[in-house]
BAKENU-702896 format. One record per residue (C-alpha): residue in one letter; residue number from 1; x, z, y. Coordinates in steps of 0.5 Angstrom, whole numbers. Example, Ala and Ser with C-alpha at 12.3 -4.5 7.8 and 13.67 -1.06 7.14 Angstrom:
<rs>
+----+-----+-------+-------+-------+
: aa :   i :    xx :    zz :    yy :
+----+-----+-------+-------+-------+
:  a :   1 :    25 :    16 :    -9 :
:  s :   2 :    27 :    14 :    -2 :
+----+-----+-------+-------+-------+
</rs>
This chain:
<rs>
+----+-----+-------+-------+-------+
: aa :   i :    xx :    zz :    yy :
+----+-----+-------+-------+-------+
:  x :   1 :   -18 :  -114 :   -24 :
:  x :   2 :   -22 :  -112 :   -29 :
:  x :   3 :   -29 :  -112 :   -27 :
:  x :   4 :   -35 :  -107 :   -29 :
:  x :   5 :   -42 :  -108 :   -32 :
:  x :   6 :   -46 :  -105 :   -26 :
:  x :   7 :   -43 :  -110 :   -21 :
:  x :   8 :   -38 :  -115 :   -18 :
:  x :   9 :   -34 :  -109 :   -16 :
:  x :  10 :   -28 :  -108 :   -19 :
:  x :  11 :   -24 :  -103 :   -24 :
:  x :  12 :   -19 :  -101 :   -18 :
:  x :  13 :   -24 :  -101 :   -13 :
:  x :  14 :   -28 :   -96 :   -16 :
:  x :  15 :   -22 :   -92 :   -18 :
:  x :  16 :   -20 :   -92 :   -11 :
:  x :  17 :   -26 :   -89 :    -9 :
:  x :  18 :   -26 :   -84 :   -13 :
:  x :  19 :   -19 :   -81 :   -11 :
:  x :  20 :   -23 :   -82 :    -4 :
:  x :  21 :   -29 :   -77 :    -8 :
:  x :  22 :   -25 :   -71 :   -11 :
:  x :  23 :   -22 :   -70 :    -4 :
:  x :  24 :   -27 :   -69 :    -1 :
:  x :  25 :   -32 :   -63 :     0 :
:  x :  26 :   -36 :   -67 :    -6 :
:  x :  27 :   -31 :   -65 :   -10 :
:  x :  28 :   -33 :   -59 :   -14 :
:  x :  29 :   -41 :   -63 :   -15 :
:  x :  30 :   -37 :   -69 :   -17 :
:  x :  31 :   -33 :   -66 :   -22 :
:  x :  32 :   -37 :   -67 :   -29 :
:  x :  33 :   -39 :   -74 :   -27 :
:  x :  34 :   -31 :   -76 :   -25 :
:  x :  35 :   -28 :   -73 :   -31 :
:  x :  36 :   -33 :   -77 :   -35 :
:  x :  37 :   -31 :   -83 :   -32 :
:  x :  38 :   -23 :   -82 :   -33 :
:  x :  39 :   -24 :   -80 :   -40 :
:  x :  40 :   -29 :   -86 :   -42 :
:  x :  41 :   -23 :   -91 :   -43 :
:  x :  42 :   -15 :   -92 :   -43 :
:  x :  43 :   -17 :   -97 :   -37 :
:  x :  44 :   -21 :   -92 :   -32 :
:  x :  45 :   -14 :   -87 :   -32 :
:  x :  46 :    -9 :   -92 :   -32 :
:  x :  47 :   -13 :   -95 :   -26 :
:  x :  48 :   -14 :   -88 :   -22 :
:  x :  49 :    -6 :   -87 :   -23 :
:  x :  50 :    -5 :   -94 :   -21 :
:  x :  51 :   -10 :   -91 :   -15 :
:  x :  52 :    -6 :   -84 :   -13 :
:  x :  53 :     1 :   -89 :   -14 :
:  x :  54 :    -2 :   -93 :    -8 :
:  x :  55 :    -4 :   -88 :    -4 :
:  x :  56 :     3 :   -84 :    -5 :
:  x :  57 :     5 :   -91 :    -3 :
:  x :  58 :     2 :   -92 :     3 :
:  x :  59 :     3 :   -90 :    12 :
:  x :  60 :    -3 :   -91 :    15 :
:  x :  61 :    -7 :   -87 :    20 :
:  x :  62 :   -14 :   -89 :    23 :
:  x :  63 :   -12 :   -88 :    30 :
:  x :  64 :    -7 :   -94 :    29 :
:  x :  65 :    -7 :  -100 :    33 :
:  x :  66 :   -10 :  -105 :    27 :
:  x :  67 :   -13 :  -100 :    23 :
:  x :  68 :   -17 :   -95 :    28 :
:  x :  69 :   -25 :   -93 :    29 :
:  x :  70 :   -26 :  -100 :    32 :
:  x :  71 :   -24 :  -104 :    27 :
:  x :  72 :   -26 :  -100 :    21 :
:  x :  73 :   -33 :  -100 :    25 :
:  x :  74 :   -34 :  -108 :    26 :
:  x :  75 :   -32 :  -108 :    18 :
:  x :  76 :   -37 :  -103 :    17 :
:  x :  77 :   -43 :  -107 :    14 :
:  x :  78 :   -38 :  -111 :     9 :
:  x :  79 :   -37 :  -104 :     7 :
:  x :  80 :   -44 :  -102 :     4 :
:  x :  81 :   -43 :  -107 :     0 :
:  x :  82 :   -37 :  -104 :    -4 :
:  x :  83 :   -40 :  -100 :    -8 :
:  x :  84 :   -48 :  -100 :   -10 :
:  x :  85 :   -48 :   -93 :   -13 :
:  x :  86 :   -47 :   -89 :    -6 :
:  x :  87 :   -41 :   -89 :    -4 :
:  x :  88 :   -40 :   -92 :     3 :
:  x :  89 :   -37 :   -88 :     6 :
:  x :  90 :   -32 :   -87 :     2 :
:  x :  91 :   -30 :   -95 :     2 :
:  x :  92 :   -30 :   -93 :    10 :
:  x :  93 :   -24 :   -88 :     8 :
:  x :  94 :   -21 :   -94 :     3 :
:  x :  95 :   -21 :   -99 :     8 :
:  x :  96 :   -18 :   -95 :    13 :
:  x :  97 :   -12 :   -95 :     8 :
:  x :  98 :   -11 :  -102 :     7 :
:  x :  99 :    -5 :  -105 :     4 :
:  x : 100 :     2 :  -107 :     7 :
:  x : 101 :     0 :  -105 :    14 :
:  x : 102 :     5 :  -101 :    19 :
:  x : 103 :     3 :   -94 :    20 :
:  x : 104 :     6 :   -89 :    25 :
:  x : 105 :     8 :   -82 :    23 :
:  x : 106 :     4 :   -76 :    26 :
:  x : 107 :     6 :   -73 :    31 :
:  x : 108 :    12 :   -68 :    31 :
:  x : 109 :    13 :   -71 :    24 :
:  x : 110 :    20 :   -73 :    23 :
:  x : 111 :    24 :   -79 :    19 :
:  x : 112 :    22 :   -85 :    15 :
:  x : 113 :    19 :   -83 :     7 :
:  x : 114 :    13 :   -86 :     5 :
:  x : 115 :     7 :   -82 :     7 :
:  x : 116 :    -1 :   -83 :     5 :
:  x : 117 :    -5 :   -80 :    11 :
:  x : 118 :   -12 :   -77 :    11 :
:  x : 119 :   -17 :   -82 :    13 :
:  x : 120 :   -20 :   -78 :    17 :
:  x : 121 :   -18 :   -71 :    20 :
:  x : 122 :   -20 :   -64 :    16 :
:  x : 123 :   -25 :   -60 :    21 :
:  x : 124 :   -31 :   -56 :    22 :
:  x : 125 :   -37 :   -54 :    26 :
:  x : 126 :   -38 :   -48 :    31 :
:  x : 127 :   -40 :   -43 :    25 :
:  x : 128 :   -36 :   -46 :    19 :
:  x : 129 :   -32 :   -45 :    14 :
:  x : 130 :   -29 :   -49 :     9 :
:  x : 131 :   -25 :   -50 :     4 :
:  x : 132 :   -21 :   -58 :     3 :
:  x : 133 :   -18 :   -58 :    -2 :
:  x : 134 :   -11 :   -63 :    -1 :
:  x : 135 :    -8 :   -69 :    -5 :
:  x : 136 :    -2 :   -65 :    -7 :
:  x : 137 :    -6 :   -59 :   -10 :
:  x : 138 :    -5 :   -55 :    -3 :
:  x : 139 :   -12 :   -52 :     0 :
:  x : 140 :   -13 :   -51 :     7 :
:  x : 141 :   -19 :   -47 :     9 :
:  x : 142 :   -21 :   -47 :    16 :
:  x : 143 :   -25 :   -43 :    21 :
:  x : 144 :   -30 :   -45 :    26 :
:  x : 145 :   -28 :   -50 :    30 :
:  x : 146 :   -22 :   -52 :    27 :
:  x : 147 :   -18 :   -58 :    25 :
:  x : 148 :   -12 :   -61 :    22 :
:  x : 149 :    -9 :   -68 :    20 :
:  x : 150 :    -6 :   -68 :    14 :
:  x : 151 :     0 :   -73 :    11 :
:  x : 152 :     1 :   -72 :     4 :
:  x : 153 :     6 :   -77 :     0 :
:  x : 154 :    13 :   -77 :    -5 :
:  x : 155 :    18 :   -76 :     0 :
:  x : 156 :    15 :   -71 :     5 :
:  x : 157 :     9 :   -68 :     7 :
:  x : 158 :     5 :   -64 :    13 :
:  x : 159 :     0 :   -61 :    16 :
:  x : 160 :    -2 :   -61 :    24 :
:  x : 161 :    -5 :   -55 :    27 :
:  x : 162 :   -10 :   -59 :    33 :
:  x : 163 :   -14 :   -52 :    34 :
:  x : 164 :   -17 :   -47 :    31 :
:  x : 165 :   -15 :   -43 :    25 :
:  x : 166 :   -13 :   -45 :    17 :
:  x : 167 :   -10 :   -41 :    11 :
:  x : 168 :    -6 :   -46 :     7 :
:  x : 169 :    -5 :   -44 :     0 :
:  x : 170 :     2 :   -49 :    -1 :
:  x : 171 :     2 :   -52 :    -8 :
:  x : 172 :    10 :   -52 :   -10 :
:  x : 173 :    12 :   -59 :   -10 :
:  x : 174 :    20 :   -62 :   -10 :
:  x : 175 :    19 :   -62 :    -2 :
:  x : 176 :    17 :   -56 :     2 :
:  x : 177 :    10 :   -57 :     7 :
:  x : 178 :    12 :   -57 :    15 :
:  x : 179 :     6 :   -55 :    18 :
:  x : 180 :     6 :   -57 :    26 :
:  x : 181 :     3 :   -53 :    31 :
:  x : 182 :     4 :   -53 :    38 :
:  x : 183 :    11 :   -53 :    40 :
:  x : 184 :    14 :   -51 :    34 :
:  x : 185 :    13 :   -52 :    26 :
:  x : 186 :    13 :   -47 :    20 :
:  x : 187 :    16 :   -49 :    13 :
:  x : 188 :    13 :   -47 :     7 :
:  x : 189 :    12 :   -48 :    -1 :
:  x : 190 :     9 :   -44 :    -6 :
:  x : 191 :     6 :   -40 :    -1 :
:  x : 192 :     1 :   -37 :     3 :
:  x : 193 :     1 :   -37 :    11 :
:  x : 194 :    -5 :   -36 :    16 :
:  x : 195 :    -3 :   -40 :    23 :
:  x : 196 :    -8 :   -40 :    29 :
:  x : 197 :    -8 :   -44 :    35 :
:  x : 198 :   -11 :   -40 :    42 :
:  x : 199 :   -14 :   -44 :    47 :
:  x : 200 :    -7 :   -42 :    50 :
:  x : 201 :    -3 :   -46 :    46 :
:  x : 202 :     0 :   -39 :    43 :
:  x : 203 :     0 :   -40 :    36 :
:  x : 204 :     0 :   -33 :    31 :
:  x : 205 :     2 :   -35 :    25 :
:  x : 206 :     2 :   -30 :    18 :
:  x : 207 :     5 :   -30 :    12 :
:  x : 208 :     1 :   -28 :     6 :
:  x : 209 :     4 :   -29 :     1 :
:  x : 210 :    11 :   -32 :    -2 :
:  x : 211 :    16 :   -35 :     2 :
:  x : 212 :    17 :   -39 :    10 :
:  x : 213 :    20 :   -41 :    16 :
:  x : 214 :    18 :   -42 :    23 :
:  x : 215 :    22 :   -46 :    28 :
:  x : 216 :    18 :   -43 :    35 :
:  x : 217 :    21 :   -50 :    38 :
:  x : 218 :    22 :   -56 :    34 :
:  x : 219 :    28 :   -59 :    38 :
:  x : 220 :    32 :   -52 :    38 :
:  x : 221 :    36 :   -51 :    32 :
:  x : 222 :    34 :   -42 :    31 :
:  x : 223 :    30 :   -42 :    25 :
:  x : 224 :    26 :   -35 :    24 :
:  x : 225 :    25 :   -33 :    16 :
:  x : 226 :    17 :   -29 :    15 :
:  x : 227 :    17 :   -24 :    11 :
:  x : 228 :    11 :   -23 :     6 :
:  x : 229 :     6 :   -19 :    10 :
:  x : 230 :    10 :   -21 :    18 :
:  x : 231 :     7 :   -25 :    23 :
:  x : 232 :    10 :   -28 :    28 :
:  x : 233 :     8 :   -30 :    35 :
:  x : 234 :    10 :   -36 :    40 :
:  x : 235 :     8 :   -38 :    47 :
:  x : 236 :     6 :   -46 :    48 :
:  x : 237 :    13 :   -47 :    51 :
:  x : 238 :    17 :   -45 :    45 :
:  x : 239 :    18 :   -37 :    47 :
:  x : 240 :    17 :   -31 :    42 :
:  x : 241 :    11 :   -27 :    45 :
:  x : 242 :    12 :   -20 :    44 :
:  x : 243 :    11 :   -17 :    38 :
:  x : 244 :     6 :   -12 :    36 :
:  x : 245 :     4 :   -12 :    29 :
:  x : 246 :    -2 :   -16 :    25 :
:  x : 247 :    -6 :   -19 :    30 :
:  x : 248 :   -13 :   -18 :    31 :
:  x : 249 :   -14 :   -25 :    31 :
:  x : 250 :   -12 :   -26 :    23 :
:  x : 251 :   -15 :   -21 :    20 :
:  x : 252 :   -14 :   -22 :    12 :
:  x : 253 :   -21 :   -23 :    10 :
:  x : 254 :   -23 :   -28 :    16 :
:  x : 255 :   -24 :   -33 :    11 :
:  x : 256 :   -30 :   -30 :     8 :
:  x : 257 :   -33 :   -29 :    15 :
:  x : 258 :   -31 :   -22 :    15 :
:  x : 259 :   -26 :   -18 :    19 :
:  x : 260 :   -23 :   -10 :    18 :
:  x : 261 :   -20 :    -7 :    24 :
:  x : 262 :   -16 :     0 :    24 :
:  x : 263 :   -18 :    -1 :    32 :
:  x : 264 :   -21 :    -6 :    36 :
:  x : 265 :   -24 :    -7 :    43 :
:  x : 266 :   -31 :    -7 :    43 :
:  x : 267 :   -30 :   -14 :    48 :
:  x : 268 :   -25 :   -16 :    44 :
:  x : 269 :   -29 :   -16 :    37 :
:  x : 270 :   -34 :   -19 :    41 :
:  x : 271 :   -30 :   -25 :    43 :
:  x : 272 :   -28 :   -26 :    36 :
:  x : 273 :   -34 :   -27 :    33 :
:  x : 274 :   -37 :   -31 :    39 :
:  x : 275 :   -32 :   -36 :    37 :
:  x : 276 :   -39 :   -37 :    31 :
:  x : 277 :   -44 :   -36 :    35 :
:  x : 278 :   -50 :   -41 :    37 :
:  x : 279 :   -53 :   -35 :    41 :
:  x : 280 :   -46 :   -30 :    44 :
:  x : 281 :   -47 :   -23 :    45 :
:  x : 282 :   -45 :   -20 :    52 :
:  x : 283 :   -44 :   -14 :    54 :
:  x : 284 :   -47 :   -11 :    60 :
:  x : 285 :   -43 :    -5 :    62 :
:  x : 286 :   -36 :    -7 :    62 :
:  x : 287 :   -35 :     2 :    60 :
:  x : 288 :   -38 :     0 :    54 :
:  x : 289 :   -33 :    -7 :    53 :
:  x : 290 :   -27 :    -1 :    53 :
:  x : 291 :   -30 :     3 :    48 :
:  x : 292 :   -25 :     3 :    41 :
:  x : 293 :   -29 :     1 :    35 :
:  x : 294 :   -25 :     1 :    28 :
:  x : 295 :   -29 :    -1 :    21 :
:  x : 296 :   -30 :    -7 :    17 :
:  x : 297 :   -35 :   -12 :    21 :
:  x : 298 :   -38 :   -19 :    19 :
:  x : 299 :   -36 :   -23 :    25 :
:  x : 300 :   -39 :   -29 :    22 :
:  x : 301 :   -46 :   -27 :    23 :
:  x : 302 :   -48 :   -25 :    30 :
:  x : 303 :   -54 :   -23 :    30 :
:  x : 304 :   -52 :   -17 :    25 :
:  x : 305 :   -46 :   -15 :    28 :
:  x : 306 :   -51 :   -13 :    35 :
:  x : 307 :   -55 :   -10 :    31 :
:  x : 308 :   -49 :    -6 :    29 :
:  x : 309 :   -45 :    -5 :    35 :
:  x : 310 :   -52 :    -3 :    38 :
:  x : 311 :   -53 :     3 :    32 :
:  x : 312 :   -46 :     4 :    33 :
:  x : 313 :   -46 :     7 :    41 :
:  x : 314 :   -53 :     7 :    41 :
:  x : 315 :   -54 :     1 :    45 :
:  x : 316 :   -61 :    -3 :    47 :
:  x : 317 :   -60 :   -10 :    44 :
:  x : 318 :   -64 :   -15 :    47 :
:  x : 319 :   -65 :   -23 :    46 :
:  x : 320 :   -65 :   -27 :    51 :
:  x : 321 :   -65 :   -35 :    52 :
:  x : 322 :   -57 :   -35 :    55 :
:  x : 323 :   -55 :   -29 :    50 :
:  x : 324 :   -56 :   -23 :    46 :
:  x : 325 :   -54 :   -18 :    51 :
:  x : 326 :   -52 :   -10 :    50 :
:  x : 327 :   -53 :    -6 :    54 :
:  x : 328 :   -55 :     2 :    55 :
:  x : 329 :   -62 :     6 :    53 :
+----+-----+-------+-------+-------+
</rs>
């Protein structure tokens, strides 16, 4: 393999790195420094296609018997030594997709097909937000306390719902993304869909834009198309919840940290933007927790959104160490 100026680190290698690299949350800081290197020569693009052919090739989990955070960590200190300019952890990831060994599909993921699977799961932190941008072209933001594992190859390609909430801008590509969530599943391609995941195991999922369908139970044969603009709802055992219109829980503007609602429970938006807090707001007075409010609230931000509902009812805000409480003047 041809071997590079800087050190005894090959083409190949820096080239699978930087595959690693551009899928991740680096990706937009890194991109004048990456295109340079993939229009600097024939070689440098002909080694990073070599790299997105392998990966496409691939079927490994991190989770797998042979290639799981055990092993991965035992390898770790030979790891640092891949790549001298600071790319450690993405070596991590590479050795983690390791040539010729077995993997399994995820879970709810079904026939053969070769498959790269994410070394690592796409998450977030309570408060976060964020953006990953997928192998595939796809996009996948996550609310707070979210996650998802994702498998991108040829002939197929999926996402599973863990928990929390992800909106998926689904590139087209020649096959549809499955996306696995509780007992059920949706399909979609050059789409956008909203599902979320409650500690229920209800799943709410919503159509934005495009085309899907939605398998409320995986192993029933009853296909459900959505309609742009609909939400569906099921149950953790496969049933339809009832329908009553777009729910709270997926507001459109939820990935800017903002919700609009017509009309809402006090307690109710209370508990939507506590899923953000480091500091929860309670509410004293369970009449004020009825109270209807409607208007458009930055649910992401706690302390203002206090502020607010406080100015709102004329309430008394007060800081304590457990929560920031509501309550009567």
């Amino acid at each position: 393999m041809t071997k590079t100026g800087d050190g005894d680190y090959s083409l190949d290698e820096i080239a699978r790195a930087w595959l690693i690299k551009m899928r991740g949350e680096d990706a937009a800081a890194l991109r004048d420094e990456f295109d340079a290197w993939l229009n600097g020569s024939a070689e440098n693009r002909e080694a990073y296609r070599r790299a997105e052919q392998r990966m496409a090739a691939l079927a490994i989990l991190k989770t797998s018997e042979r290639h799981g955070t055990a092993h991965a960590e035992a390898r770790r200190g030979r790891v640092r030594k891949w790549l001298p300019w600071g790319a450690a952890a993405t070596a991590l990831a590479l050795l983690i997709v390791a040539i010729g060994a077995g993997g399994a599909p995820l879970p709810g993921q079904r026939g053969g097909g070769s498959a790269a699977f994410a070394a690592e799961p796409l998450e977030t932190q309570r408060g976060e937000i964020r953006t990953f941008r997928l192998a595939d072209g796809s996009s996948a933001t996550l609310d707070t306390d979210s996650r998802i594992d994702v498998a991108v190859g040829t002939d197929a390609r999926s996402v599973r719902l863990v928990r929390g909430r992800v909106r998926l801008s689904v590139a087209r590509q020649d096959v549809p993304l499955r996306i696995d969530a509780g007992r059920g599943a949706a399909s979609a391609n050059d789409a956008e869909i909203d599902l979320s995941l409650d500690e229920a195991g209800t799943v709410t999922a919503m159509l934005r834009r495009g085309a899907a369908e939605v398998r409320t139970d995986v192993e029933a044969d009853q296909v459900t198309p959505l309609r742009e603009g609909a939400a569906l709802a099921y149950r953790s055992d496969g049933t339809l919840a009832p329908k009553a219109g777009p729910p709270p829980a997926l507001p459109a503007s939820w990935p800017d940290g903002w919700a609009e609602y017509r009309s809402i429970r006090l307690d109710r938006l209370v508990a939507e933007a506590n899923r953000y807090a480091a500091l929860p707001i309670v509410i004293d007075d369970s009449a004020i927790a009825a109270r209807e409010v409607s208007g458009r609230f930055q649910i992401s931000k706690t302390e203002p959104l206090a502020e607010r509902i406080a100015t709102l009812f004329d309430l008394r805000v007060e800081r304590r160490a457990d929560a920031i409480h509501l309550s009567h003047r």
